[in-house]
KELUM-395285 format. One record per residue (C-alpha): z negated, x negated, y. Coordinates in nm, 2 decimals, decimal comma. Each point is the difference from the previous one (the first is absolute). Layout:
% residues N
<zz=Z | xx=X | yy=Y>
...
***
This chain:
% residues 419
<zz=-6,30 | xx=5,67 | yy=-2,17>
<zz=-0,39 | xx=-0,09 | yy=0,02>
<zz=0,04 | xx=-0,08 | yy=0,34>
<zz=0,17 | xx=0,31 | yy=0,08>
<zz=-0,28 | xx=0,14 | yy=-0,16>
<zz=-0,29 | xx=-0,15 | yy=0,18>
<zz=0,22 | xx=0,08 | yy=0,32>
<zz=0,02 | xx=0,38 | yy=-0,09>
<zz=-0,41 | xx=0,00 | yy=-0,09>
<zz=-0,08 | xx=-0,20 | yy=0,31>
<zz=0,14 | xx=0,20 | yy=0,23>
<zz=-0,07 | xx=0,36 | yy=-0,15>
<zz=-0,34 | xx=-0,09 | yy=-0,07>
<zz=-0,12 | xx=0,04 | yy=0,38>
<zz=0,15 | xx=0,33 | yy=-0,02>
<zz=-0,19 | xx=0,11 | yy=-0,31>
<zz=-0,30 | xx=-0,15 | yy=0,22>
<zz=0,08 | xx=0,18 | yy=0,30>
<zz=0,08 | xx=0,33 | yy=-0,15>
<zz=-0,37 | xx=-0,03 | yy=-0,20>
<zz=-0,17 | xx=-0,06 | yy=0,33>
<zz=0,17 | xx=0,23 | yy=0,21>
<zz=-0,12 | xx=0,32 | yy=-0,27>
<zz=-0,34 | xx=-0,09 | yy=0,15>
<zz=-0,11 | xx=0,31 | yy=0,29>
<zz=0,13 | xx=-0,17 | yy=0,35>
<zz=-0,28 | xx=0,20 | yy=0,16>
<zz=-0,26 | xx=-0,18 | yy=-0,04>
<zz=0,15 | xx=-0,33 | yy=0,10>
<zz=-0,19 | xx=-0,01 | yy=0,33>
<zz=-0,41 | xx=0,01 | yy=-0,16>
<zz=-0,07 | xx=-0,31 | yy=-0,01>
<zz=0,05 | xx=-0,02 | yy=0,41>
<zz=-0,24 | xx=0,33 | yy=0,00>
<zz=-0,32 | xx=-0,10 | yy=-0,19>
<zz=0,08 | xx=-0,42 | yy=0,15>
<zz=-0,37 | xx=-0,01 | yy=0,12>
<zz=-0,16 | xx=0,22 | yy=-0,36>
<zz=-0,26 | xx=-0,14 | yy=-0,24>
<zz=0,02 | xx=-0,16 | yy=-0,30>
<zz=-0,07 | xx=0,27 | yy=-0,19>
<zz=0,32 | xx=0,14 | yy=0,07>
<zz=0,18 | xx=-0,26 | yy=-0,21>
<zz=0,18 | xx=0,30 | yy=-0,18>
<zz=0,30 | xx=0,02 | yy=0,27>
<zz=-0,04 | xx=-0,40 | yy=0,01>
<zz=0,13 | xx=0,01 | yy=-0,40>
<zz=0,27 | xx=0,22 | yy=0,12>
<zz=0,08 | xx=-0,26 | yy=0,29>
<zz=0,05 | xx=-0,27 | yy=-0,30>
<zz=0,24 | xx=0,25 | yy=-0,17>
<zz=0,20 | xx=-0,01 | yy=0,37>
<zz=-0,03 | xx=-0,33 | yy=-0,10>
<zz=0,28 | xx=0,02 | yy=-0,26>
<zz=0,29 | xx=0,02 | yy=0,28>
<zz=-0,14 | xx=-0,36 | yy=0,09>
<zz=0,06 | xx=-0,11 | yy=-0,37>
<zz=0,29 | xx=0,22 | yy=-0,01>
<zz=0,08 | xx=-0,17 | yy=0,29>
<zz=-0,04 | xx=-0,38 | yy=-0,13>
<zz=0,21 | xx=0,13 | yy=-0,31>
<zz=0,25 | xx=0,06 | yy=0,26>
<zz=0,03 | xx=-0,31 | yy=0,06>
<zz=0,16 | xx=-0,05 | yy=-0,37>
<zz=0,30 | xx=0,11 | yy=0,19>
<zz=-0,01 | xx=-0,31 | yy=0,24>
<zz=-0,05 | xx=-0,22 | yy=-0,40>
<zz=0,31 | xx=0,23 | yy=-0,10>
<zz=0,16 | xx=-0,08 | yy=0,30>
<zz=-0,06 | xx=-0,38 | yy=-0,09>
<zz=0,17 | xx=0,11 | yy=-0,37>
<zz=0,25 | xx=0,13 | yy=0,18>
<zz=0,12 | xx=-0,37 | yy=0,13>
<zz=0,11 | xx=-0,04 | yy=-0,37>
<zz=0,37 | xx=0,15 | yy=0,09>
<zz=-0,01 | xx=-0,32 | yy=0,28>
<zz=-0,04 | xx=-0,22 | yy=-0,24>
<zz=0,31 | xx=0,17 | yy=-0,21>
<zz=0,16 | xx=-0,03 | yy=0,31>
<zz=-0,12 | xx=-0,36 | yy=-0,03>
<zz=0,15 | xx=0,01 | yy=-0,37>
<zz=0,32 | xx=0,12 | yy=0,17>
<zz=0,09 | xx=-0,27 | yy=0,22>
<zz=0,03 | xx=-0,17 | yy=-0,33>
<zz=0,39 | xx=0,08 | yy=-0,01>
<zz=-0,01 | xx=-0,11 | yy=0,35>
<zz=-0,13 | xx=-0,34 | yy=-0,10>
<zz=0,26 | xx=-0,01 | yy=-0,28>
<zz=0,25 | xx=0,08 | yy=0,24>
<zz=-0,09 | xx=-0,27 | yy=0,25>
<zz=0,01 | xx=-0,27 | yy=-0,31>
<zz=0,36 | xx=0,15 | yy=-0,08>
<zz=0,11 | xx=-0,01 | yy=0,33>
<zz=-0,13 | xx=-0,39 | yy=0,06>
<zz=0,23 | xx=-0,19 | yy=-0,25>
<zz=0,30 | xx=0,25 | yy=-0,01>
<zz=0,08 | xx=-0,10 | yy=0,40>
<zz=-0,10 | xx=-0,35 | yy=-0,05>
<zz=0,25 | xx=-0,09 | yy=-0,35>
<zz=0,26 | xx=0,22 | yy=0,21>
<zz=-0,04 | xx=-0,29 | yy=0,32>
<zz=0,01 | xx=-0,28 | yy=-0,30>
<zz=0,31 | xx=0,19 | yy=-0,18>
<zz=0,19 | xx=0,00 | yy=0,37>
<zz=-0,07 | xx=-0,35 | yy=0,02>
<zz=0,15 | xx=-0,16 | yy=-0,30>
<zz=0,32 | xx=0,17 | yy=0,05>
<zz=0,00 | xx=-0,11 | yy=0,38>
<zz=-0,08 | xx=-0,31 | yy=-0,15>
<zz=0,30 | xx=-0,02 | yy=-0,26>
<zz=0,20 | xx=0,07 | yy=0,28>
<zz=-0,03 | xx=-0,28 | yy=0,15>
<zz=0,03 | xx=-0,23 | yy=-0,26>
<zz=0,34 | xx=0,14 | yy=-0,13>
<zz=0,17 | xx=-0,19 | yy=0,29>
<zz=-0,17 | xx=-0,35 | yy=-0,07>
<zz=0,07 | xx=0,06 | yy=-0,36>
<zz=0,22 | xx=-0,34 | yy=0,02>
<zz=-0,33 | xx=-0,18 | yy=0,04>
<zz=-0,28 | xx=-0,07 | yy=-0,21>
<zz=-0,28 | xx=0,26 | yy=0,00>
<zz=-0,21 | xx=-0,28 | yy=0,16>
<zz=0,16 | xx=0,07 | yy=0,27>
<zz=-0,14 | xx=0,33 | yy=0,08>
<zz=-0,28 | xx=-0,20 | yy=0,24>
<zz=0,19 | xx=-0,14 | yy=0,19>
<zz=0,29 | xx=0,24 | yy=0,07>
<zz=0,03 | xx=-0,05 | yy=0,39>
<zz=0,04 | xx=-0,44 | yy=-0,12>
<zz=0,22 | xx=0,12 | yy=-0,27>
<zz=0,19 | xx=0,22 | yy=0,26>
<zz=0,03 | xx=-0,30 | yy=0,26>
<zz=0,13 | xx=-0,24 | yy=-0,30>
<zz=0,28 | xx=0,31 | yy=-0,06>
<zz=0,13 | xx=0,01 | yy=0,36>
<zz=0,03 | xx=-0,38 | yy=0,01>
<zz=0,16 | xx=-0,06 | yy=-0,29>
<zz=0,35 | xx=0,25 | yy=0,12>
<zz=-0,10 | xx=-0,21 | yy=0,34>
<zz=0,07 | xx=-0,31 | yy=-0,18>
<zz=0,30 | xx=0,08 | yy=-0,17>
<zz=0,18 | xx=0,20 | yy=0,34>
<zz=-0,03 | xx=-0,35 | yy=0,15>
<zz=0,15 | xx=-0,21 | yy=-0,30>
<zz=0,29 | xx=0,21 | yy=0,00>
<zz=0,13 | xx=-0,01 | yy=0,34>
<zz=-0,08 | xx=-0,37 | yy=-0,02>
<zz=0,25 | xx=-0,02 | yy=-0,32>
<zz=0,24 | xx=0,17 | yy=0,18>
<zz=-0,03 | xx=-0,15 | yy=0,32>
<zz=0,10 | xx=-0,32 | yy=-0,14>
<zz=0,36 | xx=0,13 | yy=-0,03>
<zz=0,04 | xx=0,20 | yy=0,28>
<zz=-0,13 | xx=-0,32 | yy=0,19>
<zz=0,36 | xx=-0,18 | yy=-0,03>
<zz=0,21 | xx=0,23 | yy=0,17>
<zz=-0,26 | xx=0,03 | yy=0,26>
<zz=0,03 | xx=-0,29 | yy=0,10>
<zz=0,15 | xx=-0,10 | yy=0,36>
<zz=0,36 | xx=-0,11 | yy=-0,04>
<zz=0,08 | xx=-0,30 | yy=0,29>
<zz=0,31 | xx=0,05 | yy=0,20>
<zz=0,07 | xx=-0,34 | yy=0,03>
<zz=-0,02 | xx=-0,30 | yy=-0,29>
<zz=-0,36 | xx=-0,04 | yy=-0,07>
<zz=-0,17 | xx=-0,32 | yy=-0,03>
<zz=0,10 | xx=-0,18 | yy=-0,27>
<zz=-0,31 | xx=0,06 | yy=-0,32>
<zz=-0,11 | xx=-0,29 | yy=-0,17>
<zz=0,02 | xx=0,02 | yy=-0,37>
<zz=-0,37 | xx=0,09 | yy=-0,12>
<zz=-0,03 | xx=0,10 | yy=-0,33>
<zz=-0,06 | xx=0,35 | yy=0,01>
<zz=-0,28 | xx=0,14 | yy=-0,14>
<zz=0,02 | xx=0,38 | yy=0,05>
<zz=-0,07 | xx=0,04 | yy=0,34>
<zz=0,18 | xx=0,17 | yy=0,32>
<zz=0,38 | xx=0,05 | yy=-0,12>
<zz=0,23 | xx=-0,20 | yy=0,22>
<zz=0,28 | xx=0,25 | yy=0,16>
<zz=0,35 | xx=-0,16 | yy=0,04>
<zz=0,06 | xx=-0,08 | yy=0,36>
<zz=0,26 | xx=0,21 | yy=0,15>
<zz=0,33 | xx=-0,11 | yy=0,11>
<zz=-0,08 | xx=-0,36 | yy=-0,15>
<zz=0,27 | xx=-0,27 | yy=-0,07>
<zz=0,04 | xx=0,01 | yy=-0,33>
<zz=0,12 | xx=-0,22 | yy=-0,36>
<zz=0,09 | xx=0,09 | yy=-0,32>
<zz=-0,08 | xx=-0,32 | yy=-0,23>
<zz=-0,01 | xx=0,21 | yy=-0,34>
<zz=0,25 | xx=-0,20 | yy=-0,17>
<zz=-0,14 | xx=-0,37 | yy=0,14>
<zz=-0,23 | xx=-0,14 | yy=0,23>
<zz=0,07 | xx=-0,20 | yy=0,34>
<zz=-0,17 | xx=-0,02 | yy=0,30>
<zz=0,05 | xx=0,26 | yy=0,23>
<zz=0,11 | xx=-0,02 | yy=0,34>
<zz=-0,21 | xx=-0,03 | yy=0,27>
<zz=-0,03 | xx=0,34 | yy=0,13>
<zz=-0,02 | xx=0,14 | yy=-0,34>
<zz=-0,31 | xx=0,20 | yy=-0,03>
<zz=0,06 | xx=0,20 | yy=-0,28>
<zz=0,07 | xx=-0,17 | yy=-0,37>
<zz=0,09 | xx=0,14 | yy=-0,34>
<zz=-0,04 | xx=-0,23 | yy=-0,28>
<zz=0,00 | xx=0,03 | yy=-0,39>
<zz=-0,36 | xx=0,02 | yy=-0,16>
<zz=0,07 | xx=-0,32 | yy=-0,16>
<zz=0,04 | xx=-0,20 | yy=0,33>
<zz=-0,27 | xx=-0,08 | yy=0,31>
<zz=-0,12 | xx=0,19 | yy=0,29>
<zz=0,17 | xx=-0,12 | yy=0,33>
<zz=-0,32 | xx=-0,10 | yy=0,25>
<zz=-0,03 | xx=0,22 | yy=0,29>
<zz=0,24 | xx=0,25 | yy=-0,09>
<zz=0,00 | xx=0,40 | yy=-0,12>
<zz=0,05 | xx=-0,11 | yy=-0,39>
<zz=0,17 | xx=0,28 | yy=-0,25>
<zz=-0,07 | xx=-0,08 | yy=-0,36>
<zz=0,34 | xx=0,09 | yy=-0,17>
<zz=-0,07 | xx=0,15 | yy=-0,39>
<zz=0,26 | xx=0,18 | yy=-0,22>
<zz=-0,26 | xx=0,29 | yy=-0,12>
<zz=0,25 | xx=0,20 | yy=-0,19>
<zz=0,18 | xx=-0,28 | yy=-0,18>
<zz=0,05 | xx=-0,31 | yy=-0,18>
<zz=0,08 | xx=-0,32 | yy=0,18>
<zz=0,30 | xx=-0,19 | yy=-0,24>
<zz=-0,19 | xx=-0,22 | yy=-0,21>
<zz=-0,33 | xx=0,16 | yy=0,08>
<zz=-0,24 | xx=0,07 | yy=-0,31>
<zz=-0,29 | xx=0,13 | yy=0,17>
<zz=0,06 | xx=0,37 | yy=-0,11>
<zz=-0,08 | xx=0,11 | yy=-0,38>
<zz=0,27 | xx=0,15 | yy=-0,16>
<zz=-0,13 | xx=0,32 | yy=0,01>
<zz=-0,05 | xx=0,00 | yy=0,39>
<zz=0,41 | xx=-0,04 | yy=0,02>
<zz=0,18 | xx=0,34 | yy=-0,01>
<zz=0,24 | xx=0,08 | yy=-0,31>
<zz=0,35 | xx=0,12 | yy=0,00>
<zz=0,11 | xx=0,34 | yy=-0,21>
<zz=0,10 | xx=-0,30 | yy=-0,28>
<zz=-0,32 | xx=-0,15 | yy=0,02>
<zz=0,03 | xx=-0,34 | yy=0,17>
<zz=-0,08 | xx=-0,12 | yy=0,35>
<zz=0,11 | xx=0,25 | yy=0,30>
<zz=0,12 | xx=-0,30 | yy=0,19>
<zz=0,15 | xx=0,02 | yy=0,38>
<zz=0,37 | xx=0,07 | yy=-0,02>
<zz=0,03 | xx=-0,22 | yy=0,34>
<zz=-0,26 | xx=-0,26 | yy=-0,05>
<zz=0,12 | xx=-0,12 | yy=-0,32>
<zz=-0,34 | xx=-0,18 | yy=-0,18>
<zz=-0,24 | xx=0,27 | yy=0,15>
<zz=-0,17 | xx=0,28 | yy=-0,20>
<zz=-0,14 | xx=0,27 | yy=0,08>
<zz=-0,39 | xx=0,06 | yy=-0,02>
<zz=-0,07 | xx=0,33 | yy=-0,16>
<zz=-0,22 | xx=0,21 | yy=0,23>
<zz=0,00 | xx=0,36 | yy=-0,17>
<zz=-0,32 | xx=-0,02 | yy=-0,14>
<zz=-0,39 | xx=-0,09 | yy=0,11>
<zz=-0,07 | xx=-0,24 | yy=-0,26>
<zz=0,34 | xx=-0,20 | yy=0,10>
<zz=-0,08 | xx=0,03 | yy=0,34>
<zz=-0,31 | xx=-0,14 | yy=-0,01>
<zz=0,12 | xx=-0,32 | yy=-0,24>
<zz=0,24 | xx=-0,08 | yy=0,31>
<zz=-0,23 | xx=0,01 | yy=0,27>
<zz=-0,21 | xx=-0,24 | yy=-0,26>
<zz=0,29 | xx=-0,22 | yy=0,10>
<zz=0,05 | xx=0,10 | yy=0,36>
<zz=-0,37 | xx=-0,06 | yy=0,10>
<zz=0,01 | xx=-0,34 | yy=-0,10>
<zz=0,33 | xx=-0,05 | yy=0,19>
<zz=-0,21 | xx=0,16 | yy=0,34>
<zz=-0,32 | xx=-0,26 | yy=-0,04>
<zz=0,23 | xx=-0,27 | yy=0,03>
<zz=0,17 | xx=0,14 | yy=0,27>
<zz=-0,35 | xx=0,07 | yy=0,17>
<zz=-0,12 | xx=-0,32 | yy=-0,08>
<zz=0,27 | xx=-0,19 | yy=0,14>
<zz=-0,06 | xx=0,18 | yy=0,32>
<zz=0,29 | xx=0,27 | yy=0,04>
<zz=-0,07 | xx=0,31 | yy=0,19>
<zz=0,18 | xx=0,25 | yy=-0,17>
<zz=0,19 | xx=0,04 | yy=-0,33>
<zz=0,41 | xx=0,15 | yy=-0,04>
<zz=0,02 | xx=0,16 | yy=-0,39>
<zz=0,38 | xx=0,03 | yy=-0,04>
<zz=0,23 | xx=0,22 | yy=-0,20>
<zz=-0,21 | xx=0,31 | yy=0,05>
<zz=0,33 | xx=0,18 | yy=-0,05>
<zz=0,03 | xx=-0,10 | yy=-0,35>
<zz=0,00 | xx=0,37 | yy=-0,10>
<zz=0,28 | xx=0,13 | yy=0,18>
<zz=0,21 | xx=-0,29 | yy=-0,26>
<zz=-0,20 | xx=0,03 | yy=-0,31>
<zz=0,23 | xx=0,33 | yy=-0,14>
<zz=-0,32 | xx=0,23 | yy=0,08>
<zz=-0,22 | xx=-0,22 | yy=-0,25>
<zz=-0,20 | xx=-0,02 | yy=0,28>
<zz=-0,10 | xx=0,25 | yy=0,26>
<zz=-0,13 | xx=-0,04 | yy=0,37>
<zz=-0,32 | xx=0,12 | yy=-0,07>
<zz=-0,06 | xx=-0,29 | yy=-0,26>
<zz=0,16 | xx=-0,26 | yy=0,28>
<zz=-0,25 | xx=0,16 | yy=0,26>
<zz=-0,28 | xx=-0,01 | yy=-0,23>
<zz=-0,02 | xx=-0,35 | yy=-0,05>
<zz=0,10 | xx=-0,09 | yy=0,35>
<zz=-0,33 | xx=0,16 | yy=0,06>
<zz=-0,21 | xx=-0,13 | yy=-0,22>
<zz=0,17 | xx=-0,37 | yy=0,12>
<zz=-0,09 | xx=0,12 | yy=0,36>
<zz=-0,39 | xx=0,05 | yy=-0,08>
<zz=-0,04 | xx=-0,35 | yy=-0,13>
<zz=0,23 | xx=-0,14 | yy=0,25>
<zz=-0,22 | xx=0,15 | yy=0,32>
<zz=-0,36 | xx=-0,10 | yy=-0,21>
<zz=0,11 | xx=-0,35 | yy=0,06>
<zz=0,10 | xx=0,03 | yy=0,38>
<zz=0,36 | xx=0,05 | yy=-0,10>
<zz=0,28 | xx=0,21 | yy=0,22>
<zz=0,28 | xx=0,15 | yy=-0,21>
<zz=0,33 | xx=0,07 | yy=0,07>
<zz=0,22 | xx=0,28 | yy=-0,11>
<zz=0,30 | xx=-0,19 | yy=-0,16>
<zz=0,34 | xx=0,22 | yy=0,00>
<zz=-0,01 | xx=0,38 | yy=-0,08>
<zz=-0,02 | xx=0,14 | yy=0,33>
<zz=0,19 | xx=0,29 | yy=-0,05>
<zz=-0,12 | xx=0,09 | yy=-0,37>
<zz=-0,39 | xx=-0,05 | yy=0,10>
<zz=0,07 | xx=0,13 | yy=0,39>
<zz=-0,44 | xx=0,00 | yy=0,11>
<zz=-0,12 | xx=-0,01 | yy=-0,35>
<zz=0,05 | xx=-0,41 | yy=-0,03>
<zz=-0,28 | xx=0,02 | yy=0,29>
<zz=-0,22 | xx=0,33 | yy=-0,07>
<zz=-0,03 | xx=-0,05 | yy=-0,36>
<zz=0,06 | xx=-0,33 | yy=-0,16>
<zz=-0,16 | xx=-0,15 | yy=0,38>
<zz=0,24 | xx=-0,23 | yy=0,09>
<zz=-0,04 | xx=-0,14 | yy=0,37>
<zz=0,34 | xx=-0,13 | yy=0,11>
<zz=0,36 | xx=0,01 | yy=-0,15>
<zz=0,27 | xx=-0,29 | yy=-0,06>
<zz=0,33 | xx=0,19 | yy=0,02>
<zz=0,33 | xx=-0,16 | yy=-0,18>
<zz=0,32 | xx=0,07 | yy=0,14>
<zz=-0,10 | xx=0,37 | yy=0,20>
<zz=0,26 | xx=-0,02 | yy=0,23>
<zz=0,24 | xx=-0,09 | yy=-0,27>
<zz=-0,10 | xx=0,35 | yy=-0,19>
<zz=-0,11 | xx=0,21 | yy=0,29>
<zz=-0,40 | xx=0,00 | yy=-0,07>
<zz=-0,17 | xx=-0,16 | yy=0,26>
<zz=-0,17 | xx=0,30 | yy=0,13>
<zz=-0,16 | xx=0,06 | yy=-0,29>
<zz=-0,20 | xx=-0,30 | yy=0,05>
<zz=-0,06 | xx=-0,01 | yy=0,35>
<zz=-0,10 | xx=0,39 | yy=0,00>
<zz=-0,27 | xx=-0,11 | yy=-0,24>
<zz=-0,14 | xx=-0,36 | yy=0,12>
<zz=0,15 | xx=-0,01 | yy=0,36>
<zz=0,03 | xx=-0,34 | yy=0,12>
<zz=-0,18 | xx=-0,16 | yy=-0,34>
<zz=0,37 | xx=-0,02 | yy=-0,17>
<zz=0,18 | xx=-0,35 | yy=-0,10>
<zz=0,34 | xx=0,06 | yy=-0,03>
<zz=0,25 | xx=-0,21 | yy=-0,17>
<zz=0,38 | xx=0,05 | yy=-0,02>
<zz=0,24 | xx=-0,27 | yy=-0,27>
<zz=0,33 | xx=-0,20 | yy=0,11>
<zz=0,18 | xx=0,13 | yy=-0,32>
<zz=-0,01 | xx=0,40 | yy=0,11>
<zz=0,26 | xx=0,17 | yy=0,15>
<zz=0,06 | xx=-0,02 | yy=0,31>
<zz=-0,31 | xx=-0,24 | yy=0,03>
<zz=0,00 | xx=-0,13 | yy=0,35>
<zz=0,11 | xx=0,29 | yy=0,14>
<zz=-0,32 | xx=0,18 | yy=-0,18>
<zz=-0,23 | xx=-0,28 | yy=0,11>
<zz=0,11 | xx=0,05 | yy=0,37>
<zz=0,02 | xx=0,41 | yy=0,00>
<zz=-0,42 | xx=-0,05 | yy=-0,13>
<zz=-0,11 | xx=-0,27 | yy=0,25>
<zz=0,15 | xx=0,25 | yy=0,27>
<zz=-0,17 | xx=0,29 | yy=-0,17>
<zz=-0,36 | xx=-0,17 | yy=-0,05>
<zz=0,03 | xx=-0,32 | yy=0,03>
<zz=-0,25 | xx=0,03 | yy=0,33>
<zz=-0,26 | xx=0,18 | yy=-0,20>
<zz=-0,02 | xx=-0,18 | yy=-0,36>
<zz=0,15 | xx=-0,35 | yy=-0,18>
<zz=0,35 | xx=0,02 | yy=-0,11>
<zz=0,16 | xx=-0,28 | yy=-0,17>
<zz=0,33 | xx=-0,09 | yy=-0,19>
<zz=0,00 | xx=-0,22 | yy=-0,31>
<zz=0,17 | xx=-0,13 | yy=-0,29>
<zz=-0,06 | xx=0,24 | yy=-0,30>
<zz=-0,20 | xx=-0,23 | yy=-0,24>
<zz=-0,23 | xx=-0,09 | yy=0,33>
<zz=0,07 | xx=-0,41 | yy=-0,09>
<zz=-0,18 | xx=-0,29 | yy=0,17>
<zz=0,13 | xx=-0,18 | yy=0,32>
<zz=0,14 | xx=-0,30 | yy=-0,25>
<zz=0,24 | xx=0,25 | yy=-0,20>
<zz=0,36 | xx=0,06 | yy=0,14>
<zz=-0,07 | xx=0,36 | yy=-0,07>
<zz=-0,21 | xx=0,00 | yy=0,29>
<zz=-0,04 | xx=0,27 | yy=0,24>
<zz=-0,18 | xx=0,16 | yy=0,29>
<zz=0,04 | xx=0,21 | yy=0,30>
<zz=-0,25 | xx=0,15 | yy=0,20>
<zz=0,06 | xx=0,26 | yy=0,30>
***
């Protein structure tokens, strides 16, 4: 309010001035230039020239307008005083934008780190190392497991010769490259004793208990699903029990039990027993191994089923082929049909009296040429079996004809045919 005072007093009082000087009679404002050349003694109009005089100070207190004018700058510096908003605004403006940028950051930031969870936060330096070590690792393991499997599907792969291969030398094996059985091979069945085989033999079966023939294809014969007579190898509660509660043994093979398969803990107990069997086999230098009675559940009164047969013939398989062992699929050509081979891995088949019941395609249509086939003297109409399967394919695998308990050369019982 004082200002606006001095303002109103500053620039009225020219006017007030003005107005005072202007009463004064205008018609005497040209004397002075009338008497410019009069005496001194005529000073009286020179007193009246000081009163014109007035306008001049009247004009230098016009010039308080030009001070006021100066007062007048005060609303600039409110105006100054206003831009003080304006500087709080700028200081608002500056860290709201900038935490926003940091806020976006650390979710972008937890983002990331959700996927790598599975590692240590230590790991947050080096994610691009840490995602490297990621894609190697499923690298690794792609290549293990074709190698595992490779390993199996490596035996039937293998090229089958078309004529008697070279006789093998027994090696012990050691889990290498499985052997395949040569094709269309003379063959002998020695299960029941050893002799030396004839001269062109080039394929030998022989209990585990006896030697590897040198240079020859040598099948490593184990019962795998029961007792040997006399045998005490199995713990009584590996052997299968009947509805009574005693030993389930074989109503034709009197003196053999049945092992009990139905469960994984009994399973694994026999192949305890069976792995031992296939080192010595391997270690004697055989090239493949023949687990008989697989069919022990279509007689066991459905104690047993397939799948618990087919099971352990698998899990007998495995350990077999880790030791450079071929298997054979024993029998059941008709109950396993391509599961003997597909599922429990089997890589040839030893086929008893198929002509006799009418089965040999069920073998050949799974292994081809990789069969062994044997037919007994005491079936029915045995010769005229033998003869009706060496015409049938006796040019594409080994058939042979022999005396039912497979004695040696020095026995009476002695018998053997080949086509």
């Amino acid at each position: 309010m004082a200002r606006l005072a001095v303002f109103k007093l500053a620039v009225l009082l020219p006017f007030f001035l003005a107005v005072t000087v202007s009463a004064r009679p205008h018609g005497h404002h040209h004397y002075p230039h009338h008497h410019h050349h009069s005496s001194s003694t005529e000073d009286v109009p020179a007193s009246e020239s000081t009163s014109v005089d007035v306008p001049t100070i009247s004009s230098t207190s016009v010039e308080l307008p030009t001070f006021t004018s100066t007062e007048i700058d005060v609303p600039t510096f409110t105006s100054t005083e206003v831009d003080i908003p304006t500087s709080t605004s700028t200081e608002t403006e500056e860290p709201e934008p900038t935490f926003t940028s940091t806020e976006i950051e650390v979710p972008t930031s937890t983002d990331i780190e959700v996927p790598t969870a599975t590692f240590s936060t230590e790991t947050e330096e080096p994610e691009p190392t840490s995602t490297s070590t990621e894609i190697e690792v499923p690298t690794s393991t792609d290549v293990e497991v074709p190698t595992a499997t490779f390993t199996t599907t490596d035996v039937p792969s293998s090229p089958v010769p078309t004529t008697p291969a070279t006789p093998v030398p027994t090696t012990p094996s050691t889990g290498g490259t499985i052997q395949s059985l040569p094709a269309n091979a003379k063959f002998d069945y020695q299960i029941g004793g050893p002799y030396a085989p004839a001269s062109d033999v080039h394929v030998v079966t022989r209990d585990h208990t006896a030697s590897a023939v040198s240079g020859l294809y040598n099948i490593c014969y184990i019962n795998a699903f029961q007792t040997q007579p006399g045998e005490n190898d199995f713990a009584d509660n590996l052997i299968l029990k009947n509805k009574n509660g005693g030993k389930f043994e074989d109503p034709d093979w009197p003196g053999e039990f049945f092992l009990d398969t139905s469960s994984d803990a009994s399973r694994s107990g026999i192949l305890t027993v069976l792995s031992k069997w296939i080192d010595e086999c391997a270690a004697k230098g055989f090239n493949a191994i023949e687990p008989d009675n697989l069919d022990t559940f279509t007689r066991s009164d459905g104690l047993l089923t397939k799948a618990n047969n087919l099971a352990l013939a698998k899990s007998f398989t495995d350990y077999a082929h880790s030791k450079g062992l071929a298997v054979a699929q024993k029998n059941t050509g008709a109950e396993f049909e391509s599961d003997g081979k597909t599922q429990a891995g089997f890589d040839f088949a030893v086929a008893e009296e198929c002509q006799t019941y009418g089965e040999c395609d069920s073998y050949t249509d799974v292994y081809g040429s990789s069969v062994l086939e044997i037919e007994y003297t005491d079936s029915d109409n045995a010769q005229g079996n033998f003869q009706a399967a060496c015409s049938a394919r006796g040019g594409d695998i080994s058939v042979i004809l022999r005396d039912r308990n497979v004695v040696s050369k020095s026995s009476g019982q002695y018998h053997y045919e080949e086509c």
